[in-house]
C-alpha positions, 0 to 999 in steps of 0.5 A: 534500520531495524528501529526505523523500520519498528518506528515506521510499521507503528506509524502505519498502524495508527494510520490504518486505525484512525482510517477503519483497518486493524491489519498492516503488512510490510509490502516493500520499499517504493520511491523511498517510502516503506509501502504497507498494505492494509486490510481488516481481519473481518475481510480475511479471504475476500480480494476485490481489487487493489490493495490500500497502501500506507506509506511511510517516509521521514517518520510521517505515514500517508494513506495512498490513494487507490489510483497509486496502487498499481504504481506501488504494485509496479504495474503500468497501465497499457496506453490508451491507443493500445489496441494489439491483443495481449494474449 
């Protein structure tokens, strides 16, 4: 597995470079891809929203959509009818 996951963490670096980021983090396993974050050093210490995710399954990396984050995250939006206070 350790090969696999070399193999993978590549492919989510090419990917992130052809997309403008230069930095890949192992963020876990989902939906049995490999989950990377992305990011650019430039950017170090700034935090505005989700992170950007690479996933990588069956050695082809995909960029995820923003709007899968918190999906990958294990986040679940409230319904929209929600209307109890959550504190």
């Amino acid at each position: 597995m350790d090969n696999k996951k070399k193999e993978y963490r590549k492919k989510a670096k090419e990917l992130a470079l052809q997309n403008g980021f230069d930095q890949v983090s192992y963020y876990g396993e989902w939906n049995g891809y490999l989950a990377y974050t992305v990011s650019r050093k430039e950017d170090a210490g700034c935090c505005i929203g989700y992170p950007r995710f690479i996933l990588v399954k069956d050695s082809v990396a995909t960029l995820a959509p923003y709007t899968q984050s918190e999906d990958i995250m294990g986040m679940t939006s409230m319904s929209k009818d929600h209307v109890d206070t959550l504190l």
